[in-house]
C-alpha positions in Angstrom: -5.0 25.5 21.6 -5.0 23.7 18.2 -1.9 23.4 16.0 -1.5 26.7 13.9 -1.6 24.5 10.3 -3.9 21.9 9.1 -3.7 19.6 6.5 -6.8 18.4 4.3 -7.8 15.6 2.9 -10.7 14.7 1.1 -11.6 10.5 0.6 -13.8 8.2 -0.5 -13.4 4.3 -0.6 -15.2 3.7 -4.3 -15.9 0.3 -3.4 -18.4 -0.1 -0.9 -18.2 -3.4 -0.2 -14.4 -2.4 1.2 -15.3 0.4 3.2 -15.4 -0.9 7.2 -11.9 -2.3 5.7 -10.8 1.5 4.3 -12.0 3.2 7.8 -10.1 0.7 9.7 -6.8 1.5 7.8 -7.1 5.0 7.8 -7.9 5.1 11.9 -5.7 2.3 13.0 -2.9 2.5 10.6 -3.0 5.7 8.1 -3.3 7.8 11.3 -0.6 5.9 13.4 2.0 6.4 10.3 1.1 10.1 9.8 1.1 10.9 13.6 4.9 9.9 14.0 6.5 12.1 11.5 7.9 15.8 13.1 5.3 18.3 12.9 2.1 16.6 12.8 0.5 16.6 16.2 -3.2 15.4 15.8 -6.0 14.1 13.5 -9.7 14.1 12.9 -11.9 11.9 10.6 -15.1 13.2 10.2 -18.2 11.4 7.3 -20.2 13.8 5.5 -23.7 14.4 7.3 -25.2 15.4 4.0 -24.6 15.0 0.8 -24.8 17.7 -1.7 -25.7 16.5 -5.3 -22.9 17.7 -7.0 -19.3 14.9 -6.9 -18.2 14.8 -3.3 -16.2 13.2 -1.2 -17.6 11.2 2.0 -14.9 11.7 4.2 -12.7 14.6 5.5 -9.6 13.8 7.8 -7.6 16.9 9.1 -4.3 16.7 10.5 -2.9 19.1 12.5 0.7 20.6 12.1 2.9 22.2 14.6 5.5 24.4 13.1 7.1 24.9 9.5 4.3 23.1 7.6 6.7 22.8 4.5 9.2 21.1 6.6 6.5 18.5 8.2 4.9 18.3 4.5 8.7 17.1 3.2 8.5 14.5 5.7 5.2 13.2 4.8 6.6 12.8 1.6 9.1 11.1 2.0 7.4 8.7 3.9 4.9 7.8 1.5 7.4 5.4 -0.9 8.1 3.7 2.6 4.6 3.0 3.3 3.5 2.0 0.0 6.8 -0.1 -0.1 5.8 -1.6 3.6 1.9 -2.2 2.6 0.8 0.0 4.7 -1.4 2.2 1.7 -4.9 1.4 1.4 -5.3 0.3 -2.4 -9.2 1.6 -2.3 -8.0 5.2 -1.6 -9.8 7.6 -3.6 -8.5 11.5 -3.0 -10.4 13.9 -3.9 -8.5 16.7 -2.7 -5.6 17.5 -0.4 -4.0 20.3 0.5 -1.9 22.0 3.7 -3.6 25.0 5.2 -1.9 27.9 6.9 -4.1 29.4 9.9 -4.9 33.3 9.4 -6.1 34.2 12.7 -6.2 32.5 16.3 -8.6 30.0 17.1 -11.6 32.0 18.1 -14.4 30.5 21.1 -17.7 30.6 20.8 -19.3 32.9 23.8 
């Protein structure tokens, strides 16, 4: 059953000539950081399939949170200053939007 909170982000790595480097930091690194802190017990990157012609973002990574989502939220940032601190941010980050999501029903099966 998936976690009953999910948090969103919305990316894109502006330069393109970085961007195997960007998807390699956010998989192998960004993931590994966020997946130790309390609460947070999966994540999924996914690359848009098609692009609308309005501003968009090109990736989507959801992470998802077991529990008191302000309390695993708290601990995300107060991580952050750590990371950047450590050099463990990617510098090529672009965020388009973020934003924790509370689930409203349970997870419903197709068939």
């Amino acid at each position: 059953m998936p976690a009953n909170n999910v948090l969103v982000f919305l990316t894109n790595c502006p330069d393109a000539s970085r961007e195997d480097e960007f998807n390699d930091w956010y998989t192998n690194v960004h993931f590994k950081d966020i997946l130790t802190l309390p609460g947070f017990k999966g994540a999924t990157r996914y690359r848009i399939a098609h692009a609308p012609e309005a501003p968009h973002a090109k990736y989507l990574a959801i992470y998802e949170i077991e529990g008191d989502i302000d309390k695993a939220m708290a601990e995300l940032d107060k991580a952050r200053p750590q990371w950047a601190a450590a050099g463990r941010m990617f510098d090529g980050t672009q965020v388009f939007y973020a934003a924790p999501y509370e689930a409203i029903t349970d997870f419903i099966k197709a068939g």
